[in-house]
Every structure is written in C-alpha cells, then in structure tokens.
N, C-alpha and C positions, 0 to 999 in steps of 0.2 A: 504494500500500500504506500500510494506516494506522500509525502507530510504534506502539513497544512502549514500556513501563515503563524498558525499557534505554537506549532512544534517546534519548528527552524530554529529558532534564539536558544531554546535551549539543548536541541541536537547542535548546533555548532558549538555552542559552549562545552557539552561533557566531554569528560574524560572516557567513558563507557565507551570503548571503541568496541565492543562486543555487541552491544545493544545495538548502536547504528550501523553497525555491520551486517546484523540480522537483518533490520529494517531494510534495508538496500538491496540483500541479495533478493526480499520478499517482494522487492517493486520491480527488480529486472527479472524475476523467474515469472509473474506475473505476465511480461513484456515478452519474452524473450523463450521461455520454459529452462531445459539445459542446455541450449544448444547456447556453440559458443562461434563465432568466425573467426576466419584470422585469413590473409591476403602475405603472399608472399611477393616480394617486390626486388623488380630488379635495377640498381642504381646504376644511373648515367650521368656523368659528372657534365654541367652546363657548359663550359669550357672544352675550345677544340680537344679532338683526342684520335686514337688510332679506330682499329677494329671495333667496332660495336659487334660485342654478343648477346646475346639474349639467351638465357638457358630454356629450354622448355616448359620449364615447368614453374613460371613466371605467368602470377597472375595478375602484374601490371610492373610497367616499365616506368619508370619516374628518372624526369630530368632534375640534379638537385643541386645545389649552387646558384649564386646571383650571377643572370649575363654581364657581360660588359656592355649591351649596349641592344636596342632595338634589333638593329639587322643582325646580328648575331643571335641575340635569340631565336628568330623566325630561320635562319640558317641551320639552328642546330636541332630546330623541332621536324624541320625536315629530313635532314641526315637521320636523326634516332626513329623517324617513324620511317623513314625507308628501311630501317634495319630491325623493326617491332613488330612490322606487316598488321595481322589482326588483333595483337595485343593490349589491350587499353593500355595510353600513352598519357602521364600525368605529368607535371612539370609547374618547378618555380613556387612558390612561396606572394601570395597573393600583393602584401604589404612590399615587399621586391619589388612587383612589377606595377606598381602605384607608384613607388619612387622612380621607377625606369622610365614612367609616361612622364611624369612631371620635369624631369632633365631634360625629357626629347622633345618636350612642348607638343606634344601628341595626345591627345586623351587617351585614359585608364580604354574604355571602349572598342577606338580603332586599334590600340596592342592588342588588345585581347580576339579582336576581328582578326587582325593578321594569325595570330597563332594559330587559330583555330587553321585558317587558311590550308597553314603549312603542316594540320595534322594533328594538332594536341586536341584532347579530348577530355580534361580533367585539369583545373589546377589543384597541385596538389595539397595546399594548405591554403587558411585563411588567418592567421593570427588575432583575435579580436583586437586585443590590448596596442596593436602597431598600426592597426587601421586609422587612415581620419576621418572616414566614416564606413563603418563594417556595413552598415544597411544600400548605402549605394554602390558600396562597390561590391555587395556580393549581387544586386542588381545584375551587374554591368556586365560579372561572369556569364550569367544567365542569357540577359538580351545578346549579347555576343556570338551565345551556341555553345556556351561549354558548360560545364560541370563543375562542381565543387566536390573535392575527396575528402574532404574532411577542417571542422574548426579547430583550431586551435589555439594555447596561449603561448605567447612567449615569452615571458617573464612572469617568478611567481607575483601578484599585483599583492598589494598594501593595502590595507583595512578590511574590512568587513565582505570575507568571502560570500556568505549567502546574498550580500545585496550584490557581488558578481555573478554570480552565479544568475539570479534574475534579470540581469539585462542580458545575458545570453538566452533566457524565456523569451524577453521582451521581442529581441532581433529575430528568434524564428518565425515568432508570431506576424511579425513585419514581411520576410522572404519566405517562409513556409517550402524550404527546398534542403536544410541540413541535413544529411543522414547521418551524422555521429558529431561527438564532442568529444576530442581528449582534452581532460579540465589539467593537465599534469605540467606543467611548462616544458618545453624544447629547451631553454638554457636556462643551467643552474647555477646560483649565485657559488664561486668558490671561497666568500666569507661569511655566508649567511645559508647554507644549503639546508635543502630540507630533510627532515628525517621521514623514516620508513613509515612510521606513524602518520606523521604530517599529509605523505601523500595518499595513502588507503584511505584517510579520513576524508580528502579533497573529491575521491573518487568515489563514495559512498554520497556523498552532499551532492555532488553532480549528479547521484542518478536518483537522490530522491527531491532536490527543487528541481532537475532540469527536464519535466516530464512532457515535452513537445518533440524533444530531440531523440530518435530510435534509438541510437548507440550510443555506448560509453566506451570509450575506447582508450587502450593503453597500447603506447609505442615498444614492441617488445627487444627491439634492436637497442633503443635509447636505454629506456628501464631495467631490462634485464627480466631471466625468467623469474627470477624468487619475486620480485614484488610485483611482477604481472600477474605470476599465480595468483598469489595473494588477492592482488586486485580485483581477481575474477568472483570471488567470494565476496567481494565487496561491492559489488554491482554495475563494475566492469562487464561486458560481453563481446567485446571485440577485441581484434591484436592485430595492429598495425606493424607491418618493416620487419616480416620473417623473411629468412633469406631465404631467394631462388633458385640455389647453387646445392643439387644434391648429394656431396661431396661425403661418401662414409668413409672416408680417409683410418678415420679414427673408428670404425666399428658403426654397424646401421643404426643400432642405439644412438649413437652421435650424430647422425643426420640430420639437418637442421626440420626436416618434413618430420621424422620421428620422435624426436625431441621438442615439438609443439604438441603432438598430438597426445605423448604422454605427462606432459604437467597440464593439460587441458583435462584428460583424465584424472588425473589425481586429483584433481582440485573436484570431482565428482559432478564434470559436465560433459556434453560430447562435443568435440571437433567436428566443426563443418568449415570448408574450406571455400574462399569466395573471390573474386577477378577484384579488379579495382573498378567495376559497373556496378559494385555487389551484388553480383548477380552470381547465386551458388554455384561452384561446378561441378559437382559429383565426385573431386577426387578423391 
C-alpha cells in the first residue's frame, strides 16, 4: 500500500528501516508481483573510436559520455546505429545535451530532431536536479520522436527528501511518459557519501511517494550487486547497466547473465529480462 500525506513525515523521519522496508516491498509487489527486470547494456563511449561491437546478447546499446559538439554527436549516432542494426540505441545524458543546444545556439528540439535523424531512439537519462526545466524538456524528447530510458538524479539534493520526491509526482503528472525513476544519485559526494542505509531508505521513499512512476530502478553497474539486492526488497524492481558481454572466463557462475539472475533469486523474486523498449524478451 502506497502512504498517504499523513504517513510520509514520519516514515522519512524513523529509524525503522524494517518497517519501511516492508511497506515498500508491499507497494511494488502490489505493482509489480515478483517479477523483477533488468536490461543488459552495451556501452559506446561518445567520443570517436575504432570497431564498434555489439555483443548479442545486448538489450540496448547506449552512447555514454558528453559530445564535443552538435555535429559530432549526430556523426557518432550514426556510426553506433550502423553498427546496432535492430538494437534499441540510447545515448547522452538529457541535461548534456541542453547545454550542447545552448552553446550551438540551436534549440534543445532541433538537437534532439537531428538525433533522432541519425538513428537514436532513446535518451538515455534525464537528470531532474541538472534540468532548467525537467517538464519542457522532457517535452521536447517527446515532440522530437524519441524516448526517454529513464529519470534520474545527479547529485544527492539537500533538505527534505519527500518534498523531492513529490515534484518528481508532480512532473509525471505534467509529461505522463516516465517509465522508471532511479531516486539513487549517479555521482557521489567523496566527503559527504552516503551510507548503505541512507540509500535503501531513498529507494523504499521513492516507491512509496513516487506512485505514478512504474519503476524503481537501481543502477546495478554503479551500485553494485549487494545493495541492488538489497534494494530489490526494498521496493526497487528494476536493474539498470548489466553487462552484455557473456564472458564465463571465471566459471558460468560468474557470468555476468548468471550472476543477475541468481541474487534476483535470492532476494526471493524472479528475473525477467527486458530491451531498452522495455519491452520483455523471453530470454
């Protein structure tokens, strides 16, 4: 059950990280049952480079780094989607390419029109916190012809998480097109970092105010498996940035495909594996 305006002050406040853990798994199993996803992703650095490979069993190709420059972006979405063929192609970092438009004196819009042009299909994040304004310009994804893979923050913000957490309500309610939120920051402070607690607690509040948005998502590349697991008990149901490289170098246990699906198990859910369309594939 998702909390109410009454509950919030004092679930953000306790210590009872058992209680609100409960509560969270009881609002994603509600959403979700046990099923868990998770998208395997295969990174392509923005920045020229040799060979582009693409391993097969890549269920989305992500351009990831800030271009140098308009033409170079739409050059190099070209290049990785001639080497991705039918793979959904995601790229760039939304607040990137808001600053890329504003340099080139071009609108957020006609960037995002060229991209698409040359092939992309997806950007791949939306930063709230870096946006100057997160509602128009995830607009502009939209009217453009692309996609959004996913929100995100980047920086943990200051003061009062549930009233963040609520303007991320607020802005779905506005674009009604997010299909996941990792509430988790991409960059962590290295004198102020958060603890293991800090973040379960983050991800349990996200998926009991954030109840317009499908998924809760933890980045399992960034995070790691122990607090992704974790996560997932905590009302997490997705996992972002498994790798695409079936590599059992080290034993099939160790495979990065193996080794999702068995702390997805553990954690007493079942793996289902999804493209970056999200759209399931059976594997």
């Amino acid at each position: 059950m998702m909390a109410t305006d009454i509950d919030l002050p004092g679930l953000a406040a306790s210590h009872d990280i058992i209680t609100l853990g409960m509560r969270a798994d009881d609002a994603r199993r509600h959403l979700h049952g046990a099923s868990t996803t998770f998208v395997r992703v295969a990174d392509v650095a923005a920045g020229p480079g040799g060979a582009i490979q693409v391993p097969p069993s890549a269920g989305e190709v992500r351009i990831v780094g800030v271009p140098a420059s308009r033409a170079a972006a739409v050059a190099r979405v070209g290049e990785v989607k001639a080497a991705a063929g039918g793979y959904p192609l995601s790229g760039f970092s939304l607040s990137d390419l808001e600053a890329l438009s504003a340099r080139e004196q071009v609108t957020l819009r006609a960037l995002l029109e060229e991209l698409c042009a040359a092939g992309l299909e997806l950007v791949a994040e939306a930063p709230f916190d870096q946006l100057g304004d997160p509602r128009r310009a995830i607009e502009e994804v939209n009217i453009a012809g692309l996609a959004l893979a996913r929100l995100t923050i980047g920086t943990l913000p200051e003061g009062d998480v549930v009233d963040g957490l609520k303007q991320i309500v607020a802005l779905q309610r506005d674009v009604a097109v997010l299909r996941s939120f990792a509430p988790l920051p991409r960059r962590v402070s290295p004198v102020l970092p958060s603890t293991g607690y800090d973040d379960v607690k983050r991800v349990a509040l996200a998926r009991l105010v954030v109840d317009n948005i499908p998924s809760i998502q933890v980045d399992w590349a960034l995070y790691g498996p122990k607090l992704a697991q974790v996560a997932l008990t905590m009302g997490a149901d997705d996992l972002d940035g498994v790798s695409a490289e079936d590599d059992a170098g080290e034993g099939r246990r160790r495979a990065p495909l193996e080794e999702i699906r068995r702390n997805i198990r553990a954690a007493g859910l079942e793996p289902i594996e999804r493209n970056g369309r999200y759209e399931l594939t059976g594997r």
